[in-house]
C-alpha positions as CSV (number, residue, x, y, z in Angstrom):
1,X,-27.6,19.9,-5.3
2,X,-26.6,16.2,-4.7
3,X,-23.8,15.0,-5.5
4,X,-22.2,11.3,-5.8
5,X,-20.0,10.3,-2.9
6,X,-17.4,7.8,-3.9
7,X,-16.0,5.5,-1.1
8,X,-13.2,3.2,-1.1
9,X,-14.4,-0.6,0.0
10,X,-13.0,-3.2,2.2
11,X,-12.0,-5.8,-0.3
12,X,-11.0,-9.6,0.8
13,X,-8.0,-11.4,-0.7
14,X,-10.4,-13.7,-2.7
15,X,-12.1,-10.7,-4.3
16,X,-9.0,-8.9,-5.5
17,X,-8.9,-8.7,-9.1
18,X,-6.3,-7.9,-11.9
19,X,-6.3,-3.8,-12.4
20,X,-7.8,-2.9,-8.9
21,X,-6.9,0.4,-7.8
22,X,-5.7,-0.3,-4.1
23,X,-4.6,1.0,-1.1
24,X,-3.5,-0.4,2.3
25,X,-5.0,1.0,5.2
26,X,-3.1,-1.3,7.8
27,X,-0.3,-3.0,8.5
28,X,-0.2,-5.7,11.5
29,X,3.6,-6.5,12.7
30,X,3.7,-9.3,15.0
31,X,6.9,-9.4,16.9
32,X,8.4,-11.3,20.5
33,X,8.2,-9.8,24.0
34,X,11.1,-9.4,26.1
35,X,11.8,-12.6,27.4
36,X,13.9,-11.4,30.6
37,X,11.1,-9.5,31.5
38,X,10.3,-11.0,35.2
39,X,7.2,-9.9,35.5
40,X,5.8,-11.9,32.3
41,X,5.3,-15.5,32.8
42,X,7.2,-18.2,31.4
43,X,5.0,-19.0,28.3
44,X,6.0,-16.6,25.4
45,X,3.8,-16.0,22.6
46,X,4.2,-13.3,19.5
47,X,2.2,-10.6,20.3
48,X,0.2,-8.4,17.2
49,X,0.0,-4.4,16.7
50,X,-1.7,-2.9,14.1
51,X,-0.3,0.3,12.1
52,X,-1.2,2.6,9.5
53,X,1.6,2.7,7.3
54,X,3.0,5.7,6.1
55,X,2.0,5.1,2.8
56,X,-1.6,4.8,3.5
57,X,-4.2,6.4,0.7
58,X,-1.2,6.4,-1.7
59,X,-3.2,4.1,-4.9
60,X,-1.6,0.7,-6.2
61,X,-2.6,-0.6,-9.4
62,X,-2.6,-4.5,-8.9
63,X,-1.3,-6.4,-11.9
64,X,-1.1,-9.9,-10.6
65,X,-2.6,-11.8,-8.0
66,X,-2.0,-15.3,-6.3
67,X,-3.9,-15.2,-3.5
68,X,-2.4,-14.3,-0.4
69,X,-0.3,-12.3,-2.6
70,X,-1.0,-9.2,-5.1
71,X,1.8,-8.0,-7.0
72,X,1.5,-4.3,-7.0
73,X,2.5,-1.5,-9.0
74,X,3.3,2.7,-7.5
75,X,3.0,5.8,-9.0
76,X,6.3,5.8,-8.8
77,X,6.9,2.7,-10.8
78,X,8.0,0.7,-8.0
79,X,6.1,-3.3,-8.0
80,X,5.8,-4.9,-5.0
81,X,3.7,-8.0,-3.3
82,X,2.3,-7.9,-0.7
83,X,0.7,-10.7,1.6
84,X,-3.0,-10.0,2.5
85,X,-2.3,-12.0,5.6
86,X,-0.4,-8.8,7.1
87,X,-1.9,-6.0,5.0
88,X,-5.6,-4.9,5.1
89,X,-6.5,-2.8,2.0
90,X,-9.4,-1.5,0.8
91,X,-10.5,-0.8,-3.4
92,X,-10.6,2.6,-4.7
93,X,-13.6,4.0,-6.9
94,X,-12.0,2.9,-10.7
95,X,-12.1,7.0,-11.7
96,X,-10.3,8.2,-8.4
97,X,-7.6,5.5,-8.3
98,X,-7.1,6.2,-12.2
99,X,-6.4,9.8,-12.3
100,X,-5.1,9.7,-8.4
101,X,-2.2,7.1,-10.2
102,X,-2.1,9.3,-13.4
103,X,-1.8,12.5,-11.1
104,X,0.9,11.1,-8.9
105,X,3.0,9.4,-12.0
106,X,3.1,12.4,-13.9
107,X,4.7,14.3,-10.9
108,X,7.1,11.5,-10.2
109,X,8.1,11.8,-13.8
110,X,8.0,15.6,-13.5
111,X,10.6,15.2,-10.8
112,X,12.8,12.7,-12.4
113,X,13.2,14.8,-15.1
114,X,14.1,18.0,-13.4
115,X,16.5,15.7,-11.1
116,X,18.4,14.5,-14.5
117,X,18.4,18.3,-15.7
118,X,20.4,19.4,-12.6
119,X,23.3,16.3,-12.7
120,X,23.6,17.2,-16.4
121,X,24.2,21.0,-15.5
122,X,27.2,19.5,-12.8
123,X,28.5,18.6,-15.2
């Protein structure tokens, strides 16, 4: 029996596009040494590290771009931008990021609704 594998794709900024399913993989954070240090020597640059965020495989449905920038939106409603200089992100398959979006919406709505039901019953 074979079966179709989907994979997600490294994507560059230029080939974003308008209702791409995304999702970052890394973050790079760029930050100053201790300068007191003694050991170091006296030229101090930024130094890089690379993380996986937290949020990592979590779909973002892009609904504008301006490159470096995408303007994103969450399952959970949330929009954000985000500058492809710092994040690396890959494109989800089209059917996996819609129904991982729809899948993850409808239990954020789930939960805002039983969240309203238990303040009205405080009250």
């Amino acid at each position: 029996m074979k079966t179709k594998v989907k994979t997600s794709q490294s994507v560059g900024p230029e080939d974003v596009r308008v209702g791409d399913y995304l999702t970052t993989t890394r973050v790079t954070v760029e930050f100053l040494p201790d300068v007191c240090d003694p050991y170091r020597g006296r030229t101090v640059e930024p130094m890089r590290c690379d993380i996986m965020p937290w949020c990592a495989g979590t779909p973002m449905r892009v609904e504008a771009v301006c490159v470096p920038f995408v303007y994103v939106r969450t399952p959970s409603g949330d929009r954000e931008a985000i500058d492809l200089r710092r994040y690396s992100v890959v494109r989800l398959a089209p059917t996996y990021g819609q129904k991982a979006f729809k899948t993850l919406d409808d239990a954020e709505k789930k939960a805002k609704r039983k969240a309203k039901r238990k303040r009205r019953k405080r009250k």
